[in-house]
N, C-alpha and C positions, 0 to 999 in steps of 0.2 A: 743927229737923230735922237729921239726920246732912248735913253736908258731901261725905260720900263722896258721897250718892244726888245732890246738887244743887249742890254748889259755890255754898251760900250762897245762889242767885238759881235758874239753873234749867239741869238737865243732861238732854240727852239720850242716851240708849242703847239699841243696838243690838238683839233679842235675836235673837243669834248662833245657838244651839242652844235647840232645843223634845224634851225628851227623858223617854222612858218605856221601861221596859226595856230599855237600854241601845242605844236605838235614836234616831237623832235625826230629827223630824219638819220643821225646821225647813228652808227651799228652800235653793238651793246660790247663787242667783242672790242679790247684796246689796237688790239694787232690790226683787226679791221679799219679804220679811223685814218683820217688824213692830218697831215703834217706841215706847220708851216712856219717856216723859220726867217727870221728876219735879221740880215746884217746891217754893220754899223754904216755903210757904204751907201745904203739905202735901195741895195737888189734884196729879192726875198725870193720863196722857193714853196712852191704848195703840192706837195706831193701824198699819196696815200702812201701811207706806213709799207705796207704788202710790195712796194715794187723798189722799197728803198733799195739802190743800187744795183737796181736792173735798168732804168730809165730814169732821165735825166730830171722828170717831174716838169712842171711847170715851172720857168722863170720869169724875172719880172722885177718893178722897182717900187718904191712902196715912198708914200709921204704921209708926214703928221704934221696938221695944222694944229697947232698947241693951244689958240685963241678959240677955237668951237673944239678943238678932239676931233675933227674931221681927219679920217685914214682913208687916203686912194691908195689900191694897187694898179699898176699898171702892167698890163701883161700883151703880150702882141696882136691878141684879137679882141679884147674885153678889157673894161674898166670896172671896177669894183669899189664903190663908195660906201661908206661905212661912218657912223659917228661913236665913238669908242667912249666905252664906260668902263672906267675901273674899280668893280666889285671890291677886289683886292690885289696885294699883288699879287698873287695865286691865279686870281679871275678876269679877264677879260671878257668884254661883250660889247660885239661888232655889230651894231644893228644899221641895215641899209639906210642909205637916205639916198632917194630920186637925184638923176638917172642912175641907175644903176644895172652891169647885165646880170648879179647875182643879188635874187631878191629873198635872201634866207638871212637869218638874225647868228652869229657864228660864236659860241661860247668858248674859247679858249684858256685851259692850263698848263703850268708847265710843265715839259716832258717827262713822264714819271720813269722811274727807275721799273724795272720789266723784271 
């Protein structure tokens, strides 16, 4: 699996902005904001921050097509497609590509220190 998503073992990341027509849906507050972490294994974990370790969050397995940067998650009811640009490595951006069941563009950094 790409090093970017998981440093080898397992990274967690922010998402910062939740955005659709150039609008971002994502809270202002960090505590607010959802989480999603990506292991080297190729399971990942999308959880809001607020309920870290009261529930289990969303699970699910994740792939990176390294020839387009095409990112699928897969999770038990939903698929999640995405073509991945790397701003930096600080910055991700997940932007859909059809079919997709989440049609928001997802800006991702890494977990900051609180």
């Amino acid at each position: 699996k790409e090093p970017l998503l998981n440093d080898l073992n397992s990274k967690v990341w922010l998402v910062d902005q939740v955005i659709k027509n150039d609008t971002n849906f994502a809270p202002a507050m960090t505590l607010d904001k959802d989480i999603l972490v990506f292991y080297q294994s190729g399971k990942c974990l999308y959880q809001p921050m607020r309920t870290l370790g009261e529930t289990a969050g969303r699970k699910g397995e994740y792939s990176l097509h390294s020839d387009n940067m095409d990112l699928n998650f897969y999770f038990t009811d939903e698929k999640w497609s995405f073509r991945l640009k790397v701003i930096s490595e600080d910055t991700l951006v997940l932007e859909p590509i059809l079919p997709t069941d989440l049609k928001f563009t997802l800006v991702l950094i890494p977990f900051p220190e609180l």
